[in-house]
mmCIF file of the N, C-alpha and C atoms, coordinates in Angstrom:
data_MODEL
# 
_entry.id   MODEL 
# 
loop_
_atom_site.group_PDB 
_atom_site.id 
_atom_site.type_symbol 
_atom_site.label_atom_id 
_atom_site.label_alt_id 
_atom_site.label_comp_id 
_atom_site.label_asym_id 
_atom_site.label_entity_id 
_atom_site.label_seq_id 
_atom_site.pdbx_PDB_ins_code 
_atom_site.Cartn_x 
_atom_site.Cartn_y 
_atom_site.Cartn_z 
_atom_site.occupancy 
_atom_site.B_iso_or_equiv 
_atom_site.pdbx_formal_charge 
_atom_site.auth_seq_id 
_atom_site.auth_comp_id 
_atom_site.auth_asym_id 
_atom_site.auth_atom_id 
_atom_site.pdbx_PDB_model_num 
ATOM 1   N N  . UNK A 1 1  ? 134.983 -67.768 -22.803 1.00 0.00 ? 1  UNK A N  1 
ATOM 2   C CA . UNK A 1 1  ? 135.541 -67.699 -21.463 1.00 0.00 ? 1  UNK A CA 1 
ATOM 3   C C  . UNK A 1 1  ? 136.891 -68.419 -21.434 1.00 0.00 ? 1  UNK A C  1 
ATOM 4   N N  . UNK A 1 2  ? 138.014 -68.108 -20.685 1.00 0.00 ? 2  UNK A N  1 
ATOM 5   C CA . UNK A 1 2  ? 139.077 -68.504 -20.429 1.00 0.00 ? 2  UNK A CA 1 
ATOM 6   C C  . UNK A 1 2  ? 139.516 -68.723 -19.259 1.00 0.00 ? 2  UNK A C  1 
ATOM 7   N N  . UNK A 1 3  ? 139.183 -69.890 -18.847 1.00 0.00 ? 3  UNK A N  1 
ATOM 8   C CA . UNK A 1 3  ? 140.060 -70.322 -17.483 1.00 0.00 ? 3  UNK A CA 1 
ATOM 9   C C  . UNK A 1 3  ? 141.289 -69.620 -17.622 1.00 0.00 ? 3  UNK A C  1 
ATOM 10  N N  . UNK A 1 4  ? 141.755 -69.115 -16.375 1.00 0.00 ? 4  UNK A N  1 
ATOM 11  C CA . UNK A 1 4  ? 143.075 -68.908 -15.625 1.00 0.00 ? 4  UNK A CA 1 
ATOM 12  C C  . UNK A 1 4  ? 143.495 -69.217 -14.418 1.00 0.00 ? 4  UNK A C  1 
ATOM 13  N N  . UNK A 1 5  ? 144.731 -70.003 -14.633 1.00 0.00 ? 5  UNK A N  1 
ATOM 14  C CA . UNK A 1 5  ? 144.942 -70.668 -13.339 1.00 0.00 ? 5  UNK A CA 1 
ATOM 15  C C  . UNK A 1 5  ? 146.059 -70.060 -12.925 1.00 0.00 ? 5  UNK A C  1 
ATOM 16  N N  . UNK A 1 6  ? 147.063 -69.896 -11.588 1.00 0.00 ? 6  UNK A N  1 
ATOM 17  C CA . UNK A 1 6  ? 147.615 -68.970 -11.032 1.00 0.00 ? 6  UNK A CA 1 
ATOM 18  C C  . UNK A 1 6  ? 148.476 -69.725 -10.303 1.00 0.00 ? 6  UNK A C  1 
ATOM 19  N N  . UNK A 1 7  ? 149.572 -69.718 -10.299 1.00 0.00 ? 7  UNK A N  1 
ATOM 20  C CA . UNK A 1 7  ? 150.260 -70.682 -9.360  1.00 0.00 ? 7  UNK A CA 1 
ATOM 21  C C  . UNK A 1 7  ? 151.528 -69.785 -8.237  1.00 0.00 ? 7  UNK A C  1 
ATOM 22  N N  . UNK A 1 8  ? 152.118 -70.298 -7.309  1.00 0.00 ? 8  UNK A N  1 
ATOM 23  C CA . UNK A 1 8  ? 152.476 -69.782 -6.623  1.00 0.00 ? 8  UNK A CA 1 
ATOM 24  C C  . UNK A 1 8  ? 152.974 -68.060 -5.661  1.00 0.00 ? 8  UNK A C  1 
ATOM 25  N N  . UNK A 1 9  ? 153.611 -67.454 -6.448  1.00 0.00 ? 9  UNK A N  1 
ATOM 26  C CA . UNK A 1 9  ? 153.867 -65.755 -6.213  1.00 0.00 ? 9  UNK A CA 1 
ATOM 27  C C  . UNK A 1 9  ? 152.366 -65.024 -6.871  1.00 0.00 ? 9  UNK A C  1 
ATOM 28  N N  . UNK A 1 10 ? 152.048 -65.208 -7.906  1.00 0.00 ? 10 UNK A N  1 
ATOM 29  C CA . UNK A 1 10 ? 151.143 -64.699 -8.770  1.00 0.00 ? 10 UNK A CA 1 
ATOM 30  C C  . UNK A 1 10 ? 149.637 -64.977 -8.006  1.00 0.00 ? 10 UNK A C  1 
ATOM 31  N N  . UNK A 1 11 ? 149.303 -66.201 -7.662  1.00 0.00 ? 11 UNK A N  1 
ATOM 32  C CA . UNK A 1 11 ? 148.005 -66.630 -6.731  1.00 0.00 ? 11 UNK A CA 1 
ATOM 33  C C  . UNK A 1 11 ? 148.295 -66.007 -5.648  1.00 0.00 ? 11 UNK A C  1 
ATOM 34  N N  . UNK A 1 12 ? 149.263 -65.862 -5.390  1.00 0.00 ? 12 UNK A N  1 
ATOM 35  C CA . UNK A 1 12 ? 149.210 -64.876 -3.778  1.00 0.00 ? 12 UNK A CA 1 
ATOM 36  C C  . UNK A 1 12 ? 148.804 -63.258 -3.897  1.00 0.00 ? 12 UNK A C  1 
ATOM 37  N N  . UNK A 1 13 ? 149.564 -62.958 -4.914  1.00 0.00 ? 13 UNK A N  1 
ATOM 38  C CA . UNK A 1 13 ? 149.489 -61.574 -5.701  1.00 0.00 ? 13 UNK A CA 1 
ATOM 39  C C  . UNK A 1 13 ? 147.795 -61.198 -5.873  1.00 0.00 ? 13 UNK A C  1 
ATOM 40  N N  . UNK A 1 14 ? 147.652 -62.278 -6.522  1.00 0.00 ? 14 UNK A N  1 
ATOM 41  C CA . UNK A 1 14 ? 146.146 -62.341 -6.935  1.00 0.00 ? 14 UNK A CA 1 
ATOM 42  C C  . UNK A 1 14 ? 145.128 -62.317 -5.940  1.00 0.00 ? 14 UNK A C  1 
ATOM 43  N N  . UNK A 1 15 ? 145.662 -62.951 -5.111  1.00 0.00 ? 15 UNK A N  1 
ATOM 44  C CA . UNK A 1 15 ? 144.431 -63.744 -4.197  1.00 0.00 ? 15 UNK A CA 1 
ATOM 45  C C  . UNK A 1 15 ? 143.175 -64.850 -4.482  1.00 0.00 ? 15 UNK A C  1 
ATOM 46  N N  . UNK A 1 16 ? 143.610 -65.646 -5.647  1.00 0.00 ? 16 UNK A N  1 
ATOM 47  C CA . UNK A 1 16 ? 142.909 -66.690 -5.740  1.00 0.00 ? 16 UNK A CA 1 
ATOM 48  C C  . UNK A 1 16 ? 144.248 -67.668 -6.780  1.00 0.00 ? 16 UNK A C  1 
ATOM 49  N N  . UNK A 1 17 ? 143.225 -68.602 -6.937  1.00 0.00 ? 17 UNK A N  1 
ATOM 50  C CA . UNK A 1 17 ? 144.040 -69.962 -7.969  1.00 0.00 ? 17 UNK A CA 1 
ATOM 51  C C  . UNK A 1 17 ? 143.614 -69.869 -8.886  1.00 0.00 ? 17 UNK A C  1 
ATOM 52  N N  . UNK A 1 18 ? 141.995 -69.750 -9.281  1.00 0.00 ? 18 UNK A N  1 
ATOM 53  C CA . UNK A 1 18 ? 141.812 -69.687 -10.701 1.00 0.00 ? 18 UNK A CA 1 
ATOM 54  C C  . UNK A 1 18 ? 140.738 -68.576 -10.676 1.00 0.00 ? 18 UNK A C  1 
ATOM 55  N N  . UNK A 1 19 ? 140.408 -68.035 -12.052 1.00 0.00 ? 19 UNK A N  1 
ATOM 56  C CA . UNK A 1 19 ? 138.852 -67.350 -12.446 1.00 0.00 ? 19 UNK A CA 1 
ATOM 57  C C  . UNK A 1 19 ? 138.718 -67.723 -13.834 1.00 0.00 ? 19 UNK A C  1 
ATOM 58  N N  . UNK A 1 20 ? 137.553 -67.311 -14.081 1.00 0.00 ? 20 UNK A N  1 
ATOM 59  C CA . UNK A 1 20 ? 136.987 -67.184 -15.339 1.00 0.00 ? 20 UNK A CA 1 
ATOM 60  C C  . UNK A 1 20 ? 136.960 -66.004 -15.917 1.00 0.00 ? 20 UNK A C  1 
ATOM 61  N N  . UNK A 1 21 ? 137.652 -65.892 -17.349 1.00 0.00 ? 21 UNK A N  1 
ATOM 62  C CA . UNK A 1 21 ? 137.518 -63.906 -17.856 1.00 0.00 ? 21 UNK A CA 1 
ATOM 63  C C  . UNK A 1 21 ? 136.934 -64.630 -18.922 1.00 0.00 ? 21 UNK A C  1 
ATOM 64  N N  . UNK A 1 22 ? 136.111 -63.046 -19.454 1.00 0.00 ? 22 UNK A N  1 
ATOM 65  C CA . UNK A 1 22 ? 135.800 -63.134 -20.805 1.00 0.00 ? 22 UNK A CA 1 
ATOM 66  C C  . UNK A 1 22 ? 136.532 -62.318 -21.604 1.00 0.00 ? 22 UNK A C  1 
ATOM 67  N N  . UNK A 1 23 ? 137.169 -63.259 -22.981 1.00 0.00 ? 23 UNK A N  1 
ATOM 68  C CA . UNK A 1 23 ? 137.997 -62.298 -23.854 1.00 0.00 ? 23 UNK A CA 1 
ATOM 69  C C  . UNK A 1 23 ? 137.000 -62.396 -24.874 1.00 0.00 ? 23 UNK A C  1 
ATOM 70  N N  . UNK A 1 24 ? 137.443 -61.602 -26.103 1.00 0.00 ? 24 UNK A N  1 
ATOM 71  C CA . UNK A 1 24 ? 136.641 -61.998 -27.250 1.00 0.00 ? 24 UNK A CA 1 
ATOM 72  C C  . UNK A 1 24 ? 137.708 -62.377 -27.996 1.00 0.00 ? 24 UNK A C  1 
ATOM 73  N N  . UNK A 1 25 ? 137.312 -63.494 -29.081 1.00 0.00 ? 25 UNK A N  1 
ATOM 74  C CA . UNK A 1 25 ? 137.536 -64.024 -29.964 1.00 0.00 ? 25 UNK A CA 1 
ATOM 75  C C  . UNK A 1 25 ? 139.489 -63.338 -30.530 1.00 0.00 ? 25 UNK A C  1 
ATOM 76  N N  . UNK A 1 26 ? 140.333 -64.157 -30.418 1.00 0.00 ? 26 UNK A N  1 
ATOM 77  C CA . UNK A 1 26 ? 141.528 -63.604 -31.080 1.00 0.00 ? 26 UNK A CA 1 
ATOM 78  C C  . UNK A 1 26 ? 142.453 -62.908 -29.916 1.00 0.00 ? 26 UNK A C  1 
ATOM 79  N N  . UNK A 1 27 ? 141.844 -62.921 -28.791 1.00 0.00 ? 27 UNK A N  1 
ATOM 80  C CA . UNK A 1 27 ? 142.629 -62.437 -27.710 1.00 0.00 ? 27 UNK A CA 1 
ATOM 81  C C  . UNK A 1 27 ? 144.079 -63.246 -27.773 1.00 0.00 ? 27 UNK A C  1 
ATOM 82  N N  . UNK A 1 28 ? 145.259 -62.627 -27.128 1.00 0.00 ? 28 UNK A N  1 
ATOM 83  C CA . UNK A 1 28 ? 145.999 -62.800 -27.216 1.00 0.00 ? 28 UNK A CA 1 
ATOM 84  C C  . UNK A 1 28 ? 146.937 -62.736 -25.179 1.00 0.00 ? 28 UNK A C  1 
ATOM 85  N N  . UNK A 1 29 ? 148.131 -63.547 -25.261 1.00 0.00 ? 29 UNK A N  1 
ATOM 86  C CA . UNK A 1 29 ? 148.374 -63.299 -23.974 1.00 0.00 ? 29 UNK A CA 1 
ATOM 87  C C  . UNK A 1 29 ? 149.053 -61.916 -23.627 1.00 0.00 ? 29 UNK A C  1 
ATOM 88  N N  . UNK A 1 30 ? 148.892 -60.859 -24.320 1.00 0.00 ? 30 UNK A N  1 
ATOM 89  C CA . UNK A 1 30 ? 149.373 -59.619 -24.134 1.00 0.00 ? 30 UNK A CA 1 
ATOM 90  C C  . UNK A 1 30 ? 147.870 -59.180 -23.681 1.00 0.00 ? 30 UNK A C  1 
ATOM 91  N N  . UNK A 1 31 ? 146.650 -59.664 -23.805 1.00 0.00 ? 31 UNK A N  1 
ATOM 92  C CA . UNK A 1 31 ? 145.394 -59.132 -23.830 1.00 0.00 ? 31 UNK A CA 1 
ATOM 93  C C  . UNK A 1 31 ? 145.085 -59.536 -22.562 1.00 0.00 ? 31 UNK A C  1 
ATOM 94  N N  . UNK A 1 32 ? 145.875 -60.486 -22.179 1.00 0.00 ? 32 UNK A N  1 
ATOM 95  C CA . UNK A 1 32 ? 145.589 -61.256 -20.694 1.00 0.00 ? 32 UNK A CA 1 
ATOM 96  C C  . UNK A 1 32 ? 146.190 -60.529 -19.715 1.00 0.00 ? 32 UNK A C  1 
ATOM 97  N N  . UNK A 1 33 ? 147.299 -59.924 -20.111 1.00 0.00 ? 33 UNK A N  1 
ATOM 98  C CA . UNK A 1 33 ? 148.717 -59.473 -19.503 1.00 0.00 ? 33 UNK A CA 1 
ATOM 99  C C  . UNK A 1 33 ? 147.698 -57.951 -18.881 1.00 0.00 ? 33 UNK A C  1 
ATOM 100 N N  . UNK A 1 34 ? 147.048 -57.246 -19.652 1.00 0.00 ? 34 UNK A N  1 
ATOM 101 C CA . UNK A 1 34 ? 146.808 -56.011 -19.654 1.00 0.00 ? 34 UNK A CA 1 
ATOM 102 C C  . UNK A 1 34 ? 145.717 -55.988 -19.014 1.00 0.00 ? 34 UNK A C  1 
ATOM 103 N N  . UNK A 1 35 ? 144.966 -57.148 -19.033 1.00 0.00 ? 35 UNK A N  1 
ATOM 104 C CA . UNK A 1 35 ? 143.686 -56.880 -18.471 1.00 0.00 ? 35 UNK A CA 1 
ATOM 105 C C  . UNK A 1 35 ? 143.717 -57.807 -16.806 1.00 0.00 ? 35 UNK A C  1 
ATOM 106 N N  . UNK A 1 36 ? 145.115 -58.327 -16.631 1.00 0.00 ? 36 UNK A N  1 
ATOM 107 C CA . UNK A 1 36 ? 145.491 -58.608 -15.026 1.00 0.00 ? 36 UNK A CA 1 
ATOM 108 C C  . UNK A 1 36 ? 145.926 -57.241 -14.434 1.00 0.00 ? 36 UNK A C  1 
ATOM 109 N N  . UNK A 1 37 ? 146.648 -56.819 -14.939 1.00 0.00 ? 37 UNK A N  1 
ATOM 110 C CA . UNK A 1 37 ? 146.956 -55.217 -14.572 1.00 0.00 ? 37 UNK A CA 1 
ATOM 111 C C  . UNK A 1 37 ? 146.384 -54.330 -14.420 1.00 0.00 ? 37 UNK A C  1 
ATOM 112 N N  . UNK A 1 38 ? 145.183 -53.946 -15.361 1.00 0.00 ? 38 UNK A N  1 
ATOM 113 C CA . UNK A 1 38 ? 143.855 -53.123 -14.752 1.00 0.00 ? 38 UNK A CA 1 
ATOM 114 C C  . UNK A 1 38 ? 142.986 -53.839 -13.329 1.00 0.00 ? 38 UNK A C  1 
ATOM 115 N N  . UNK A 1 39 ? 142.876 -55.080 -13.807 1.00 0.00 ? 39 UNK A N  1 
ATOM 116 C CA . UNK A 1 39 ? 142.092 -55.405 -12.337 1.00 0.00 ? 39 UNK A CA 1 
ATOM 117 C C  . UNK A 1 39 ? 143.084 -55.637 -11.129 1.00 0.00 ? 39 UNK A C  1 
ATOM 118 N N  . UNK A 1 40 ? 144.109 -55.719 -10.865 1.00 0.00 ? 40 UNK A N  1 
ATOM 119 C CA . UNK A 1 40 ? 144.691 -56.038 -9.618  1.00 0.00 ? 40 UNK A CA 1 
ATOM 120 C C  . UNK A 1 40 ? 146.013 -54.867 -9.419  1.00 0.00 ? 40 UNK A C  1 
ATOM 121 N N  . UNK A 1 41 ? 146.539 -54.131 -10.691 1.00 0.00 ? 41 UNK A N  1 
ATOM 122 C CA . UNK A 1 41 ? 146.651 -53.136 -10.120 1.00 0.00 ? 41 UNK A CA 1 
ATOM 123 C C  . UNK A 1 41 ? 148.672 -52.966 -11.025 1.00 0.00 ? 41 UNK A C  1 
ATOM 124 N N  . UNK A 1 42 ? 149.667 -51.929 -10.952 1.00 0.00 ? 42 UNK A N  1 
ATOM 125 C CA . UNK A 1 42 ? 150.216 -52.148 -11.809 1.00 0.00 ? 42 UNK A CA 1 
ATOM 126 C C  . UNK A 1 42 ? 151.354 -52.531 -11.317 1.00 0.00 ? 42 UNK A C  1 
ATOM 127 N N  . UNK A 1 43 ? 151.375 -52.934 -9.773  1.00 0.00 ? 43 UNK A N  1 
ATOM 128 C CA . UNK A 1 43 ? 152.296 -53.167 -9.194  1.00 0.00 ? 43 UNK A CA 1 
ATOM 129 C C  . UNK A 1 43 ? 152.759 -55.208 -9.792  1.00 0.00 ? 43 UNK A C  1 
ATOM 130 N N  . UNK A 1 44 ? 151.607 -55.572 -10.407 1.00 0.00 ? 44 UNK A N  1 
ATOM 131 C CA . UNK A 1 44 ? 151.047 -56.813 -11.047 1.00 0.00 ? 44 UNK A CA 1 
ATOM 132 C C  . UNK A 1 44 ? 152.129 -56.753 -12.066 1.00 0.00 ? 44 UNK A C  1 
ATOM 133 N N  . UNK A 1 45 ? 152.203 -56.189 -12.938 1.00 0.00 ? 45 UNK A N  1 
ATOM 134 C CA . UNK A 1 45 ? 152.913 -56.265 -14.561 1.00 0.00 ? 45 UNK A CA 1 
ATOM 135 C C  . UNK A 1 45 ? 154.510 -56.205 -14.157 1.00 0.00 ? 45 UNK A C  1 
ATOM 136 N N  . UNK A 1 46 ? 154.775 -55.741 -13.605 1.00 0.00 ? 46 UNK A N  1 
ATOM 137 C CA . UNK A 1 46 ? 156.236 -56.377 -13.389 1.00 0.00 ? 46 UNK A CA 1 
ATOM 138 C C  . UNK A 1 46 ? 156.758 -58.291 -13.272 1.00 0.00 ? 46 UNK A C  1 
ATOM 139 N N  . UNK A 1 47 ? 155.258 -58.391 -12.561 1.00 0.00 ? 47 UNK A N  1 
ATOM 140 C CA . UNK A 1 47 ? 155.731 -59.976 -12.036 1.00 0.00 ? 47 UNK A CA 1 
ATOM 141 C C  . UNK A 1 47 ? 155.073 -60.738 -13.489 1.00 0.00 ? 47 UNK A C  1 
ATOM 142 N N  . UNK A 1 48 ? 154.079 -60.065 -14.247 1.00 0.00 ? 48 UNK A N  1 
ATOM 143 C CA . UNK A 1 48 ? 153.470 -60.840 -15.132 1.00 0.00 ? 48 UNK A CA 1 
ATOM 144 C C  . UNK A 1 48 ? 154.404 -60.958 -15.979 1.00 0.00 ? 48 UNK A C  1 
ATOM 145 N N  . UNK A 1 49 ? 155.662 -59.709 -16.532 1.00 0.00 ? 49 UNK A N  1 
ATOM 146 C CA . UNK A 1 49 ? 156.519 -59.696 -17.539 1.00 0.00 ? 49 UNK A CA 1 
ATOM 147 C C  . UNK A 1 49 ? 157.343 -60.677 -17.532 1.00 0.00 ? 49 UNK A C  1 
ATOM 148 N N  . UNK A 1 50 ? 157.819 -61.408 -16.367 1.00 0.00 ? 50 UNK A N  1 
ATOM 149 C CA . UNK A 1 50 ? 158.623 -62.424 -16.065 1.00 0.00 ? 50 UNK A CA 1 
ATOM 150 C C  . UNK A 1 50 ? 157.997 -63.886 -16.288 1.00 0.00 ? 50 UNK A C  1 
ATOM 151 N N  . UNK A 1 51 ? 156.556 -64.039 -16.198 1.00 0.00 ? 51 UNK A N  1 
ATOM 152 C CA . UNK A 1 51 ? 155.785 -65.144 -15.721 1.00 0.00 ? 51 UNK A CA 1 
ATOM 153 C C  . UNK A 1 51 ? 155.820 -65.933 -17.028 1.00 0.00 ? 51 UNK A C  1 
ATOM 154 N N  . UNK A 1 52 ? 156.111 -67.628 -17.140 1.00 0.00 ? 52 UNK A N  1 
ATOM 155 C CA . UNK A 1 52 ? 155.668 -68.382 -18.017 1.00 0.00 ? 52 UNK A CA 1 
ATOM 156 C C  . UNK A 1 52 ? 154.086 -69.212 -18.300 1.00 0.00 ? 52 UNK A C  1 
ATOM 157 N N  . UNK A 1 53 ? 153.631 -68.678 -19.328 1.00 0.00 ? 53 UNK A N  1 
ATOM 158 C CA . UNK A 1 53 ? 152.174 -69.214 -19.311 1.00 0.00 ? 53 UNK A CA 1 
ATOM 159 C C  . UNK A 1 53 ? 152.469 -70.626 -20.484 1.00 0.00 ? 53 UNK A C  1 
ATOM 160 N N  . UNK A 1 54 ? 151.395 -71.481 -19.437 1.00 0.00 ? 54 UNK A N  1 
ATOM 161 C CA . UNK A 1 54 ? 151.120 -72.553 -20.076 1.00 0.00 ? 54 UNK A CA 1 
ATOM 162 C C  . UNK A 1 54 ? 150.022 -72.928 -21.213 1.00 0.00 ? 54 UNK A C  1 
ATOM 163 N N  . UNK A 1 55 ? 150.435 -73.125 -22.292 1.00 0.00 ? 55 UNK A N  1 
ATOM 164 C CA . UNK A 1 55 ? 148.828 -73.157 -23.135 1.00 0.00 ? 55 UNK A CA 1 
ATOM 165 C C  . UNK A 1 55 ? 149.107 -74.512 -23.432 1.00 0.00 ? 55 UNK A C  1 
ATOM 166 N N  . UNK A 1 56 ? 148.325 -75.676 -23.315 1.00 0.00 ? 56 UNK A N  1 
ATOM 167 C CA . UNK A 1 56 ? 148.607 -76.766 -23.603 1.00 0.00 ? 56 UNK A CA 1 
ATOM 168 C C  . UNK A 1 56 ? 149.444 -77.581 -22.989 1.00 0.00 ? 56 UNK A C  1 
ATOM 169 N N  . UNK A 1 57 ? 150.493 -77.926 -23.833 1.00 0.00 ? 57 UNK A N  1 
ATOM 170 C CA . UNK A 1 57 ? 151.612 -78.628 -23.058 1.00 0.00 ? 57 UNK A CA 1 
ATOM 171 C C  . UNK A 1 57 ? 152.937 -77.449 -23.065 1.00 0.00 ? 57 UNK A C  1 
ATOM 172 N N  . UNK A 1 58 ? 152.464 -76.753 -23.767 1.00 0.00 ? 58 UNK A N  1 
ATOM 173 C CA . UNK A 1 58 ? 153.600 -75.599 -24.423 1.00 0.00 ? 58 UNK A CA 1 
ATOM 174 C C  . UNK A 1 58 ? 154.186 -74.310 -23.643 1.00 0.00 ? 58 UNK A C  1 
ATOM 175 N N  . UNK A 1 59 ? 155.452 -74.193 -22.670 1.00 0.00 ? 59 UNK A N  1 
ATOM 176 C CA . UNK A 1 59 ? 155.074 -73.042 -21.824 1.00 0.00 ? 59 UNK A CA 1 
ATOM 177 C C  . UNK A 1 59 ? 155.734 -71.621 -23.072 1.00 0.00 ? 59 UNK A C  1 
ATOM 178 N N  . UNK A 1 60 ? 155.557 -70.658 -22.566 1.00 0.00 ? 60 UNK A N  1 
ATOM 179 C CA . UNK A 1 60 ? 155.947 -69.470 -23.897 1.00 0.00 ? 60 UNK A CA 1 
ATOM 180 C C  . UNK A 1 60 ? 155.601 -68.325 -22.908 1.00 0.00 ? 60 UNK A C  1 
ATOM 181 N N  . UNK A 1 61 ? 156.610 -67.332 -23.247 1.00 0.00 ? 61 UNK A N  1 
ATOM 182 C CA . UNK A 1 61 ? 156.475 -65.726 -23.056 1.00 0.00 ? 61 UNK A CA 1 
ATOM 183 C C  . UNK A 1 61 ? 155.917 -64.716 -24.245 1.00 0.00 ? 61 UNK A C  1 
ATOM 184 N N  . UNK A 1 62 ? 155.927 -65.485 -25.078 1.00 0.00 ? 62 UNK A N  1 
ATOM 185 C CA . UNK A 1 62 ? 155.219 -64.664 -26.154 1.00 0.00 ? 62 UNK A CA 1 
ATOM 186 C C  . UNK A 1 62 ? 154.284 -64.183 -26.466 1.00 0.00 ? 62 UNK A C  1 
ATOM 187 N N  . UNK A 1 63 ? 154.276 -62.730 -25.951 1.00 0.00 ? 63 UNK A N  1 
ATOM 188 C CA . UNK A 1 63 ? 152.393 -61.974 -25.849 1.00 0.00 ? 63 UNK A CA 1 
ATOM 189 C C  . UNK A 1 63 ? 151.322 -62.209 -27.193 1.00 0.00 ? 63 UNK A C  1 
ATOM 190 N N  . UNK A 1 64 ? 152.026 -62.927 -28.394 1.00 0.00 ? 64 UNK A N  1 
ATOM 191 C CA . UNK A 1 64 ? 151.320 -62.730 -29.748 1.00 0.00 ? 64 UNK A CA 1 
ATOM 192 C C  . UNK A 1 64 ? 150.340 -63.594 -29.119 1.00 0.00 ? 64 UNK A C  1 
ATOM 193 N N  . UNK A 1 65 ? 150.860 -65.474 -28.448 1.00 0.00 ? 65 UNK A N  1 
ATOM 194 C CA . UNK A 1 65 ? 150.431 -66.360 -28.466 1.00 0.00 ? 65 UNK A CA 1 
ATOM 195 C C  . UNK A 1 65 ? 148.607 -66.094 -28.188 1.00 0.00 ? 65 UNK A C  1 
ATOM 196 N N  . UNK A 1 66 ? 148.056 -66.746 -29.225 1.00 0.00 ? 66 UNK A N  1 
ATOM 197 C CA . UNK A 1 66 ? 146.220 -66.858 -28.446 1.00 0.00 ? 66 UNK A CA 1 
ATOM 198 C C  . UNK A 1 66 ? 146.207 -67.491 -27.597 1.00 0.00 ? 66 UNK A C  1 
ATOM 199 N N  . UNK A 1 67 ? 145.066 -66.653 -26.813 1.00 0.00 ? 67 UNK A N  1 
ATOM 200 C CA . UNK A 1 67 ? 144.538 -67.571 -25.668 1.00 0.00 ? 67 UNK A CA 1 
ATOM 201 C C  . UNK A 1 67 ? 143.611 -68.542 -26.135 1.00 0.00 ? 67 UNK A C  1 
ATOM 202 N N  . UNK A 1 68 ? 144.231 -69.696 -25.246 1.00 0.00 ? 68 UNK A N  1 
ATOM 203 C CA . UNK A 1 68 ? 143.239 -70.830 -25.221 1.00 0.00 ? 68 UNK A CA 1 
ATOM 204 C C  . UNK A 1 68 ? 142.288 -71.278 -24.385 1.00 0.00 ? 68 UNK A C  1 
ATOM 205 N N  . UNK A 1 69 ? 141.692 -72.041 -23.915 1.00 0.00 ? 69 UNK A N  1 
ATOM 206 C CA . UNK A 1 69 ? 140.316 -72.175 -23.428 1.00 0.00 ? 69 UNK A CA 1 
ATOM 207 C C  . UNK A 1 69 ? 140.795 -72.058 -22.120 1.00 0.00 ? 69 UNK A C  1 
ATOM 208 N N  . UNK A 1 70 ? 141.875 -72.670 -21.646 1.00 0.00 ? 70 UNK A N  1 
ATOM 209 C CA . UNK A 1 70 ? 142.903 -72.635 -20.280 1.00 0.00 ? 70 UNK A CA 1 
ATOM 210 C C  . UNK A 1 70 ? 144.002 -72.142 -20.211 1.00 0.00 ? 70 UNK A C  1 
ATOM 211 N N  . UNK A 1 71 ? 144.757 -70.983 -19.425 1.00 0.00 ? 71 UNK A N  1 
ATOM 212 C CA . UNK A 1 71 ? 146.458 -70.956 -19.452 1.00 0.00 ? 71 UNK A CA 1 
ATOM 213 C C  . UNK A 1 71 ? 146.701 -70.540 -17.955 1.00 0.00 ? 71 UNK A C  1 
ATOM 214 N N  . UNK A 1 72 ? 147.647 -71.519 -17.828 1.00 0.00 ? 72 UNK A N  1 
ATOM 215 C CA . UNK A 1 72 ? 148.346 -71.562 -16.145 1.00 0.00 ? 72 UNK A CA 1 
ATOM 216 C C  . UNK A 1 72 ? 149.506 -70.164 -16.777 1.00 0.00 ? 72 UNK A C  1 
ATOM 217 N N  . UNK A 1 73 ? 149.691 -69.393 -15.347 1.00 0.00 ? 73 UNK A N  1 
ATOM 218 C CA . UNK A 1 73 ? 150.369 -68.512 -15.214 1.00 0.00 ? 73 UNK A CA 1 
ATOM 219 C C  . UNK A 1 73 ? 151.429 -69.226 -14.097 1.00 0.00 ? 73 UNK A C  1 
ATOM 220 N N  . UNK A 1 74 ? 152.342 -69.102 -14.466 1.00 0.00 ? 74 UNK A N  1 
ATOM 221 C CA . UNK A 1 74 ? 153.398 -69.208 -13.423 1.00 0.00 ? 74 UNK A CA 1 
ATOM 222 C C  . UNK A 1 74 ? 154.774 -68.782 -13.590 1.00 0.00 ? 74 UNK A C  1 
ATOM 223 N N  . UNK A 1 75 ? 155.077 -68.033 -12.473 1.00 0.00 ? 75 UNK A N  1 
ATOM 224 C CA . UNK A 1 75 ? 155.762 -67.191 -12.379 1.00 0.00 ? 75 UNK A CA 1 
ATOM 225 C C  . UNK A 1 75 ? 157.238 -68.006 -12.317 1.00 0.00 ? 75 UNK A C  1 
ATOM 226 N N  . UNK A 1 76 ? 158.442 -67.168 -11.996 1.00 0.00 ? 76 UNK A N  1 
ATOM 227 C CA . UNK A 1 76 ? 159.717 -67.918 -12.251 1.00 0.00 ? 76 UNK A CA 1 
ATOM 228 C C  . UNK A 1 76 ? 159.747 -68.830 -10.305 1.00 0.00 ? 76 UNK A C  1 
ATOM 229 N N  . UNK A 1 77 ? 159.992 -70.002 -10.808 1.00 0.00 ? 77 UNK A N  1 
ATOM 230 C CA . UNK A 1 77 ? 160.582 -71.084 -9.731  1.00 0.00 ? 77 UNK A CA 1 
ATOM 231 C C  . UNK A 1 77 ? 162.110 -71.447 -9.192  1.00 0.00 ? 77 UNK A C  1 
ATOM 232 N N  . UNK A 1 78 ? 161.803 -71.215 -7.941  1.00 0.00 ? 78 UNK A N  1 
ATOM 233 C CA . UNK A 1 78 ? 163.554 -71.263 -7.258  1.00 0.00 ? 78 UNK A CA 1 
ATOM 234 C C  . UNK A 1 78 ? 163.525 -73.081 -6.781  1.00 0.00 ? 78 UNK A C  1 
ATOM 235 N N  . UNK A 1 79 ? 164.540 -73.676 -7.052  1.00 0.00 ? 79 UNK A N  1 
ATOM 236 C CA . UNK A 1 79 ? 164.443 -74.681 -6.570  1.00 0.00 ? 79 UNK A CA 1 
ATOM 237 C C  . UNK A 1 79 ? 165.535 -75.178 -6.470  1.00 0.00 ? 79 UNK A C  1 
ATOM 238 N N  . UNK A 1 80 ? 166.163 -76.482 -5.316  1.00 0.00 ? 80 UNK A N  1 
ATOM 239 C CA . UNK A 1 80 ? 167.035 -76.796 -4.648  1.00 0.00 ? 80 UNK A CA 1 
ATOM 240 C C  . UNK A 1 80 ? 167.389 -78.074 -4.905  1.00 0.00 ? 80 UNK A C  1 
# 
């Protein structure tokens, strides 16, 4: 199981903050990417293509990256 946590544009998108998915073994964040888009729909993958996920301390766009037990999604931040 893989926590996912959701932070601002994307949790709204979503309609929650976090869930629980099941990947199997070797999943990857392109595997995450594809399987937010079947469930919420494909108007989703535009905003996911932009979004920085957190694995660790480490943020990355790189779909190879494995998923880890947790990854925050968050989308791009405007700030003043």
């Amino acid at each position: 199981m893989v926590e996912v946590r959701y932070f601002a544009a994307i949790a709204d998108a979503v309609g929650k903050s976090s869930e629980l998915l099941d990947f199997p073994s070797g999943s990857t964040i392109a595997d995450l990417r594809t399987t937010l888009t079947a469930t919420y729909g494909p108007d989703l993958d535009p905003m996911l293509k932009v979004c920085a996920y957190l694995v660790g301390d480490e943020l990355t766009r790189d779909g190879s990256t494995p998923l880890p037990g947790r990854i925050d999604v968050l989308p791009p931040f405007a700030g003043g």
